[in-house]
N, C-alpha and C positions, 0 to 999 in steps of 0.2 A: 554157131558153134564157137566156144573160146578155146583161145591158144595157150598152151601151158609152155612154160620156156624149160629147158631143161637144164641145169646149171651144174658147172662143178669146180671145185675147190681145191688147187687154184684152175682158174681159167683163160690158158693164153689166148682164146680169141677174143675176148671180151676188148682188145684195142681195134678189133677190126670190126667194130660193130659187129659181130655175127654168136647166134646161141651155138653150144653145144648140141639139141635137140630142141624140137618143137614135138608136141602132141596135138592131134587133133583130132579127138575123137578117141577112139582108140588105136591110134595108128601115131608111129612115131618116129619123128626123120631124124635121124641122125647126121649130123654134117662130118664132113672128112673128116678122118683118125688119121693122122699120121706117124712116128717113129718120136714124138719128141719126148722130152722129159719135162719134170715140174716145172723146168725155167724156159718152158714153151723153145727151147733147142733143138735139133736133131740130135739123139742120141751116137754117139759113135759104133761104129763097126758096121757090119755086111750086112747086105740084104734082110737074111734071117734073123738078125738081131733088131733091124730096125721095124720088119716084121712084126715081131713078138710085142714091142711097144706100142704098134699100131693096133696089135688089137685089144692091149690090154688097156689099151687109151679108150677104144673102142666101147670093153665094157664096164669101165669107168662109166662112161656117160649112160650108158644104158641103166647101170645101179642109180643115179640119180634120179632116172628116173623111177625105179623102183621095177626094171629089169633085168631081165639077163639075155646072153647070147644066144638061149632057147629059145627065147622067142623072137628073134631073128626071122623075118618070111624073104627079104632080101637082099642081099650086098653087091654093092660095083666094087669093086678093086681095079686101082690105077695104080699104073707101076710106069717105071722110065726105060723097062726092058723086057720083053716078052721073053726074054732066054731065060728069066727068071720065074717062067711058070710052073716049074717043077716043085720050086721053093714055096709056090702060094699054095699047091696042093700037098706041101708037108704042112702049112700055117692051118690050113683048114681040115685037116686032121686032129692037129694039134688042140685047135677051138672047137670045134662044132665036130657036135653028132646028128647020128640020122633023127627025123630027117632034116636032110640039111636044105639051109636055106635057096633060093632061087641066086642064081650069080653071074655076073657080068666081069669080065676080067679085060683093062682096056689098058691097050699102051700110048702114053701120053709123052709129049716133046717134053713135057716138064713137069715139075709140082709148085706151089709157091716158095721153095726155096729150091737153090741147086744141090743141095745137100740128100734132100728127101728123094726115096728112090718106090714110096708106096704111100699109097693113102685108101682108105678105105671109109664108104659111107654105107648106110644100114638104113631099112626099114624095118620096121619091130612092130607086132601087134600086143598091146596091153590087156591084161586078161585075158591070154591068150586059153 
């Protein structure tokens, strides 16, 4: 089976050696979204705003790959504070309809910045 990379423009991981997605098969890993902006930053403000970037970073990549957050079958969400789980079940209202994807929601000592307070990774079925 070949590996499709999943790219997007611009792409701030691309110094850290890592893709946006991989496909294989019809199955597509999405690597952590996080809150940033075009200039690979975290964006400013709360939680919900950094949210909102994280998913629409989210499905940014997914359209690269030539999906959408429909076809989503699962997400982990990592966050730096469980008290903030209220806010990730307004985020995934906000994103996703029924039905909705399989979810993992974990609280982590950090992200790769101290700034980021979420990060969200995806699997997505192609042709779904």
């Amino acid at each position: 089976m070949q590996l499709k990379q999943i790219v997007t423009e611009p792409d701030p991981y691309a110094p850290y050696l890592l893709s946006q997605g991989i496909q294989a098969g019809n199955l597509v890993f999405v690597s952590g979204q996080a809150g940033y902006g075009d200039d690979g930053k975290i964006v400013e403000g709360d939680f919900l705003t950094q949210g909102r970037r994280a998913f629409k970073n989210l499905e940014r990549a997914l359209k690269s790959g030539g999906l959408r957050l429909s076809d989503i079958a699962k997400v982990t969400i990592f966050v730096t504070d469980m008290q903030k789980f209220d806010d990730v079940v307004t985020l995934r209202r906000e994103f996703f309809s029924a039905p909705y994807p399989a979810d993992s929601i974990v609280e982590v000592n950090a992200l790769y910045t101290p700034q980021a307070m979420i990060e969200i990774e995806a699997i997505a079925v192609a042709n779904a």
